[in-house]
N, C-alpha and C positions, 0 to 999 in steps of 0.2 A: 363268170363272164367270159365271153371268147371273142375272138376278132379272127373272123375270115379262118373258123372253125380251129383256131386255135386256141388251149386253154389257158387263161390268165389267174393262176389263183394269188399272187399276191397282190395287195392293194395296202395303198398310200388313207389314211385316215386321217384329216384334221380336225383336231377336240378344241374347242373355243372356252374362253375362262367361266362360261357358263354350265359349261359338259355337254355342249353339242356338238353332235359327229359327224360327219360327211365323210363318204368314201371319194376322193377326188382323182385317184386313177386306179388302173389296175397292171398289175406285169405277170410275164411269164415267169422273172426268176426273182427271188429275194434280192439280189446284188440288187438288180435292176431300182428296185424298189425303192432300197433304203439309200442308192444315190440323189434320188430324188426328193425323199423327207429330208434325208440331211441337207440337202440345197435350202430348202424352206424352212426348216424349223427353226426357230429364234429370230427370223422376220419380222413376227409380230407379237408384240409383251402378251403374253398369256394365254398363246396357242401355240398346242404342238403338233405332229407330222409323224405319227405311227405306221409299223410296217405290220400288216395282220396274213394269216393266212386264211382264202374263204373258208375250208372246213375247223380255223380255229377262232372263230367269231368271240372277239370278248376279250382272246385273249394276245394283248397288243405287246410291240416288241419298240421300246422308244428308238427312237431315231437318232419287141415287137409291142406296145403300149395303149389303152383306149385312157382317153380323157371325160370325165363330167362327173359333176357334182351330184352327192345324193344320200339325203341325210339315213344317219345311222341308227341315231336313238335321239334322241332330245335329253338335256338337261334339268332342274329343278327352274319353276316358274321364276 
């Protein structure tokens, strides 16, 4: 993702107690990132706030900017 042709690869990920993912922002630097999971994470009982890098999909790091929700993968029914 990019804003105003800037590259954003890290992103903010919320997994819900079901294992549903949304990418809910994105940043230019990891700090950036992980200031903002750790703001949210522990908010709400049984969701957390991963900091991902786009080329490391999958593989999550617990816990200039664009904003919005957009699911990652879905969890078991």
């Amino acid at each position: 993702m990019t804003e105003g042709g800037t590259a954003l690869p890290w992103q903010v990920v919320r997994e819900d107690g079901n294992g549903n993912r949304y990418r809910v922002a994105w940043y230019a630097t990891r700090d950036e990132a992980q200031r903002l999971a750790e703001s949210l994470d522990g908010r709400e009982e049984g969701t957390l706030y991963c900091v991902e890098h786009a080329g490391d999909a999958g593989r999550a790091q617990h816990a200039g900017h664009a904003h919005h929700a957009e699911r990652v993968e879905q969890g078991a029914p």
